[in-house]
C-alpha positions as CSV (number, residue, x, y, z in Angstrom):
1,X,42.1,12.3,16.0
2,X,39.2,13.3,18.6
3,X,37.0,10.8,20.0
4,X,33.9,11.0,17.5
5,X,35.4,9.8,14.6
6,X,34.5,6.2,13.9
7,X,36.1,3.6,12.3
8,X,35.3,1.6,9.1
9,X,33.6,-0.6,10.9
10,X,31.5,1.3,12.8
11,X,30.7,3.4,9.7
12,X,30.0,-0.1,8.0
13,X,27.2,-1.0,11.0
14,X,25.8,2.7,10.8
15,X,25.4,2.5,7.3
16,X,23.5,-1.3,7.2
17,X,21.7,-0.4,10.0
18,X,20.4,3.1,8.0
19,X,19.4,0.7,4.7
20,X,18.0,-1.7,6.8
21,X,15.6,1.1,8.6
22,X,14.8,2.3,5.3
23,X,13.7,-0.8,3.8
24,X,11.8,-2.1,6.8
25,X,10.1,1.6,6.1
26,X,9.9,1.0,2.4
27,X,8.0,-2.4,3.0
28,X,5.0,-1.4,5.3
29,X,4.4,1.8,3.2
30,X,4.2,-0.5,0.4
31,X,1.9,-3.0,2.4
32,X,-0.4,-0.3,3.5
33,X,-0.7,0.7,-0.1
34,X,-1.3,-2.7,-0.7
35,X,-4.1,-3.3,1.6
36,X,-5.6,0.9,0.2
37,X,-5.7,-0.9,-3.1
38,X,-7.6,-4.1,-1.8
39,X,-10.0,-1.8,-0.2
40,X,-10.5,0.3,-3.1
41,X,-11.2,-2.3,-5.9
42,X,-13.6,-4.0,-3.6
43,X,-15.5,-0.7,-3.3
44,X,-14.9,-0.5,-6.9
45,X,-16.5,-4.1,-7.4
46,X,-19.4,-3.1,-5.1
47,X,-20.9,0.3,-6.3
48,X,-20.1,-1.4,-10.5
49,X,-22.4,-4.0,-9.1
50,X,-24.8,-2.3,-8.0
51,X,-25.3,0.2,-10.6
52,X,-25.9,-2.9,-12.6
53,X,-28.1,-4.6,-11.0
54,X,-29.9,-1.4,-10.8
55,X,-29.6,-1.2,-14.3
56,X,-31.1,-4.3,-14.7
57,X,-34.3,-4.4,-12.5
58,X,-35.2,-1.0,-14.9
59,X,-35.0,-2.2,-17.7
60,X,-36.8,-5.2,-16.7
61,X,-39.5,-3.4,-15.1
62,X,-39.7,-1.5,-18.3
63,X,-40.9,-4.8,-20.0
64,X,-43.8,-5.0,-17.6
């Protein structure tokens, strides 16, 4: 048996350690999607309002 070869429990912490890592990475991606999506619905929000509002003044200015 050389000297590299672990033992269960050593194996045991490599392997929480690896799911943990890859969780913690898991989260933020899904927190920066998160905050992508925040940004993009309020762009969304912004340019549906304006084309409406721009909608609106011409077809009230139309009336004049």
């Amino acid at each position: 048996m050389s000297s590299s070869d672990r033992g269960p429990l050593e194996t045991a912490k490599a392997v929480a350690w690896s799911v943990f890592l890859v969780a913690l990475l898991l989260f933020r991606a899904v927190w920066l999607v998160q905050q992508v999506w925040v940004w993009l619905l309020v762009l969304l929000v912004v340019v549906l309002l304006v084309g409406w509002l721009v909608w609106w003044l011409r077809a009230r200015r139309d009336r004049w």
